[in-house]
C-alpha positions in Angstrom: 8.7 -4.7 15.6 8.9 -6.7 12.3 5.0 -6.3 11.9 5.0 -2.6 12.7 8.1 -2.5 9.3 5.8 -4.4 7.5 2.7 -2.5 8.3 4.1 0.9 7.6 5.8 0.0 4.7 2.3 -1.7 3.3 0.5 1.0 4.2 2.8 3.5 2.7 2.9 1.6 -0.7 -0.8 1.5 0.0 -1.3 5.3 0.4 0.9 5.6 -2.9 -1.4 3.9 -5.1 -4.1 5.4 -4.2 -2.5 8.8 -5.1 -1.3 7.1 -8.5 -5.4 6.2 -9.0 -6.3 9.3 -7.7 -4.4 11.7 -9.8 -4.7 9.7 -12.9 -8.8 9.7 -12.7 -8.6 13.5 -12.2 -5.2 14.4 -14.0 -7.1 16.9 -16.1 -8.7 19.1 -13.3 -5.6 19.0 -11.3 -3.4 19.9 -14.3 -6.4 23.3 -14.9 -6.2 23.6 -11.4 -2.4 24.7 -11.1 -2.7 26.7 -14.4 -1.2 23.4 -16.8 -2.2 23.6 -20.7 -3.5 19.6 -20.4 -2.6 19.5 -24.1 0.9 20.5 -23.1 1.1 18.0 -20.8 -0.5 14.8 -22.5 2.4 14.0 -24.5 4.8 13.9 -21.2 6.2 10.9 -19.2 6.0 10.9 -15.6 9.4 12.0 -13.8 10.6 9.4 -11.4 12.6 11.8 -9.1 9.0 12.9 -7.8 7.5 9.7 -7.9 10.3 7.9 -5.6 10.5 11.4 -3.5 6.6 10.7 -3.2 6.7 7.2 -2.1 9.1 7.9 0.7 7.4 10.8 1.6 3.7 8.3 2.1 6.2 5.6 4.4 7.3 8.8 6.6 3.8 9.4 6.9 2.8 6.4 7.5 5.7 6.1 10.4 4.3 8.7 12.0 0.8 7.8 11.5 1.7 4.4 13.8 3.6 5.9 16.6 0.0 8.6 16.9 -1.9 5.5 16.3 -0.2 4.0 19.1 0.0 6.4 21.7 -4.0 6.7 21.3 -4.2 3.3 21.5 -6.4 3.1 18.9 -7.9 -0.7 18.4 -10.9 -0.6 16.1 -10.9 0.0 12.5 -13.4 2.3 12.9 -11.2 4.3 14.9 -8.3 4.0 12.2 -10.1 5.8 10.1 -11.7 8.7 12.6 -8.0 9.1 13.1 -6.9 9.2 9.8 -9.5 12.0 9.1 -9.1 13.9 11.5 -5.5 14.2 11.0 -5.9 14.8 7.1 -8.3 17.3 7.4 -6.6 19.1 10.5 -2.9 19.0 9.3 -3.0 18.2 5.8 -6.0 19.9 4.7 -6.1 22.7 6.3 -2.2 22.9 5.2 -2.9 22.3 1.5 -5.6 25.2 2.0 -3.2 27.7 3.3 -0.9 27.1 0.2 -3.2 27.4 -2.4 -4.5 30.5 -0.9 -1.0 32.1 -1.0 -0.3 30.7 -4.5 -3.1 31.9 -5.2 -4.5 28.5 -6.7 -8.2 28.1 -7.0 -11.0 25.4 -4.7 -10.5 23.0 -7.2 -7.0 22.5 -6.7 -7.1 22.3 -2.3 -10.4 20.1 -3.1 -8.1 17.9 -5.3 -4.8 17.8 -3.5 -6.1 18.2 0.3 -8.8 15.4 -0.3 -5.7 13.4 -1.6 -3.8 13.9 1.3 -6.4 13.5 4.1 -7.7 10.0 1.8 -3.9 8.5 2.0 -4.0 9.1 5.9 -7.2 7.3 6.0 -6.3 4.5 3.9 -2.6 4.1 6.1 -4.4 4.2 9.4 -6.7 1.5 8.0 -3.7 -0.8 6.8 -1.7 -0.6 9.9 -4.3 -1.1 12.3 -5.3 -3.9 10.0 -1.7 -5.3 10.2 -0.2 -4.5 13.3 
């Protein structure tokens, strides 16, 4: 059990970066995307209630990733990541999609935030498979 704390919790913190890298390489877009003024926003500090809300959120994920994981007895890294994409692109995806098109946001922003989401799933199953 103590590898299965350790795996989530590496591969939440693992999913989390990657959204830090992701978001900070396309910061701009995503800030045109959602109808930001990126001058407005240059000059701001990053809020930590969001950013703690957000790295809890990735180790629920990733909890939940390894009890799928597990029941599909999945072995293979290979597999990991199949897994991981299918379940981005059919929950997450699809989900961030369905938002976007009610909020009226544009392909930029589900193309930015869905490929996110689907990308941390991928990266989790990866890390737990690789540490369980």
């Amino acid at each position: 059990m103590q590898s299965a704390l350790i795996a989530i919790g590496a591969a939440g913190l693992a999913g989390w970066l990657f959204g830090a890298v992701w978001y900070m390489a396309l910061g701009k877009p995503w800030q045109r995307a959602h109808g930001m003024n990126v001058d407005d926003c240059k000059d701001r500090k990053m809020p930590l209630t969001p950013m703690v809300v957000s790295l809890l959120g990735v180790i629920v994920m990733a909890a939940v990733l390894y009890q799928v994981m597990a029941g599909l007895g999945v072995m293979t890294v290979g597999q990991a990541a199949l897994t991981g994409l299918i379940l981005g692109l059919g929950f997450l995806f699809t989900a961030t999609l369905v938002n976007n098109q009610f909020q009226g946001k544009g392909r930029i922003a589900t193309l930015i935030d869905g490929g996110h989401w689907t990308l941390v799933l991928v990266i989790e199953a990866v890390v737990i498979l690789l540490l369980v």
